[in-house]
KOLTOR-260022 format. One line per 10 residues: number of its first residue (from 1); their letters; for each residue z, y, x negated of C-alpha. Coordinates in steps of 0.25 Angstrom, whole numbers. Each point is the difference from the previous one (the first is absolute). Layout:
# KOLTOR-260022
NUM = A = Z/Y/X ~ ... $
//
This chain:
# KOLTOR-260022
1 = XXXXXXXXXX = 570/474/-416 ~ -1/1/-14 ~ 12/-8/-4 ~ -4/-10/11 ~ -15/-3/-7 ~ 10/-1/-12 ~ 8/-9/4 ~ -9/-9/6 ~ -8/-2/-13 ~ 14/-3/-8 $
11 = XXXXXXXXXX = 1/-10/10 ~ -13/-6/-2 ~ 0/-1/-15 ~ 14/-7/1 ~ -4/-9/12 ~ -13/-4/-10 ~ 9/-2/-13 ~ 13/-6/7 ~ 5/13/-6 ~ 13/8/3 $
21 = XXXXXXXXXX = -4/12/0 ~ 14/7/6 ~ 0/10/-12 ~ -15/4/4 ~ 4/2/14 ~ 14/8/-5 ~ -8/10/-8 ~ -10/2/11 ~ 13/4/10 ~ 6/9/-10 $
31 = XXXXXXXXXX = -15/8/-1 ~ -11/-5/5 ~ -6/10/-11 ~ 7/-10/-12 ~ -5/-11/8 ~ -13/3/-1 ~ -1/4/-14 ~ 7/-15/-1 ~ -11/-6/8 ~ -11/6/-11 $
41 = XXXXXXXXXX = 6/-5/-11 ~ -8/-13/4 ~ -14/9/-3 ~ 5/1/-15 ~ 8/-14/-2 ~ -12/-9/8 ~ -13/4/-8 ~ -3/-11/-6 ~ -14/4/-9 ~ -11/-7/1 $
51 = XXXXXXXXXX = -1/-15/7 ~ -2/-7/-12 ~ 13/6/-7 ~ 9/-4/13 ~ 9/-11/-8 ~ 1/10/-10 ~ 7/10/9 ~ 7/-11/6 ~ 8/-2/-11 ~ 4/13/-4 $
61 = XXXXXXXXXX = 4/3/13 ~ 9/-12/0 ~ 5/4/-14 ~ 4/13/3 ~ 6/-3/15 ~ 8/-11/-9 ~ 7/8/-9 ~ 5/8/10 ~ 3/-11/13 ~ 7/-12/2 $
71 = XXXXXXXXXX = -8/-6/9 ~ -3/6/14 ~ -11/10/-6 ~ -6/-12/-9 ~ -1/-9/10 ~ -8/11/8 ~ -9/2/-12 ~ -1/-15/-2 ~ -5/-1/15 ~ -9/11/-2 $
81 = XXXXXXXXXX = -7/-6/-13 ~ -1/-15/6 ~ -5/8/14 ~ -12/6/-12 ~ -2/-14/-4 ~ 5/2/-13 ~ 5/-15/-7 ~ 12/-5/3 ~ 3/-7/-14 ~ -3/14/-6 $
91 = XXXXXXXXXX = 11/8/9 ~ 9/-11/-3 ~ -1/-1/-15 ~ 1/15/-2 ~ 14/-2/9 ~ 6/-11/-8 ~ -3/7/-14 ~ -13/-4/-3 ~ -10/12/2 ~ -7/-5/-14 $
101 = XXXXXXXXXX = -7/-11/8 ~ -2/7/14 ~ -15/4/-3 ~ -4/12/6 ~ 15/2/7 ~ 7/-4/-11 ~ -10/14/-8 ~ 5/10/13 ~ 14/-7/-1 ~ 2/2/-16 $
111 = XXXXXXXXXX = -7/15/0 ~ 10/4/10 ~ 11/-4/-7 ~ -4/6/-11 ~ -4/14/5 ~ 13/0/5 ~ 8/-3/-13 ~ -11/7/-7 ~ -1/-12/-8 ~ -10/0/-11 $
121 = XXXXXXXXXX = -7/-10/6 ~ -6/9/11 ~ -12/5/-7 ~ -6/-12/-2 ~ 3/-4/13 ~ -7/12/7 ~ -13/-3/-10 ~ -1/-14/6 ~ 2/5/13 ~ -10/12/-3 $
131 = XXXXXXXXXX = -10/-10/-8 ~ 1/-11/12 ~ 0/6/14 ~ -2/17/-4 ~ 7/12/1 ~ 2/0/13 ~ 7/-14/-2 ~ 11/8/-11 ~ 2/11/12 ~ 4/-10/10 $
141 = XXXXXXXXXX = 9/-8/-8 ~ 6/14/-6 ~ 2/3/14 ~ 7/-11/3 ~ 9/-5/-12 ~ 5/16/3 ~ 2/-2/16 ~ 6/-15/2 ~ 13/5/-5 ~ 0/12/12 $
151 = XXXXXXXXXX = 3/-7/11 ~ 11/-10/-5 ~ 6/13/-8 ~ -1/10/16 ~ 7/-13/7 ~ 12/1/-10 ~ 1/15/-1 ~ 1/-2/17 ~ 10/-11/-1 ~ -11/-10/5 $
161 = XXXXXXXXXX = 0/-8/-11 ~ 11/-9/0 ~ -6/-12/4 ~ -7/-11/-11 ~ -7/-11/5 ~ -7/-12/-6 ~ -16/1/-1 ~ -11/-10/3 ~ -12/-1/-2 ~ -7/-8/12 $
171 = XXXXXXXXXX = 14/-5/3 ~ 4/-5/-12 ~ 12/7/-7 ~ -2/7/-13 ~ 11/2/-9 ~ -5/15/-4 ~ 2/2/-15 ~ 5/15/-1 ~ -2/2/-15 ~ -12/-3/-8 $
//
């Protein structure tokens, strides 16, 4: 019954996203126990702090699940940040290698980046984050800049990640820029 309710809501959430989700779904069969520590994950990776620092984690999100995809996992984060009403310029710029002038994205986008490199730049980062939109704001973005990379990194260790695809933003293609 269990993996059934599991199944169904893997189902869902690829039918929403356009999203294959057959590695969900494999590690489900192999323990529905694993499947549903897989399905929580989204409890840790999806807060998203307060509403008024939504692009913010937008962007780190989309940083993190960058540096670790090549495209299915982006484009999912791409739909899920245009479905959040995050703009679309902003998403795009910090794709093609210009996160500088992405506004708020382009701040989540370039902290992300640099809590992952531990680049010096982080600590001023996370005081403008902190100053503009709050502490709770620095956690989801840490949150996320630390989580994006898990999914695109499972799918590989499962042998699920060998297919790269093009992303768009509204149905325009995007040539993803993988190093900024």
């Amino acid at each position: 019954m269990i993996l059934r309710l599991l199944k169904a809501g893997i189902r869902r959430f690829g039918s929403r996203y356009n999203y294959d989700t057959t590695y969900m779904t494999h590690v489900a069969d192999i323990s529905t126990s694993a499947g549903l520590r897989l399905s929580m994950l989204s409890t840790y990776s999806q807060f998203r702090g307060p509403q008024k620092a939504q692009n913010v984690w937008a962007g780190a999100m989309l940083a993190s699940t960058r540096e670790g995809d090549c495209g299915p996992c982006v484009q999912l984060i791409v739909d899920m940040a245009l479905e959040a009403g995050v703009p679309t310029d902003q998403i795009a710029r910090c794709l093609t290698g210009h996160a500088k002038s992405a506004g708020e994205v382009g701040l989540g986008f370039r902290f992300s980046h640099a809590a992952i490199s531990d680049s010096p730049e982080l600590e001023s980062l996370r005081r403008e984050i902190e100053t503009r939109f709050g502490e709770t704001a620095v956690v989801a973005a840490s949150f996320a800049a630390s989580s994006g990379r898990i999914y695109p990194v499972l799918k590989r260790g499962l042998g699920f990640g060998h297919a790269c695809s093009l992303v768009t933003i509204e149905d325009e293609p995007v040539k993803v820029l993988h190093q900024t």
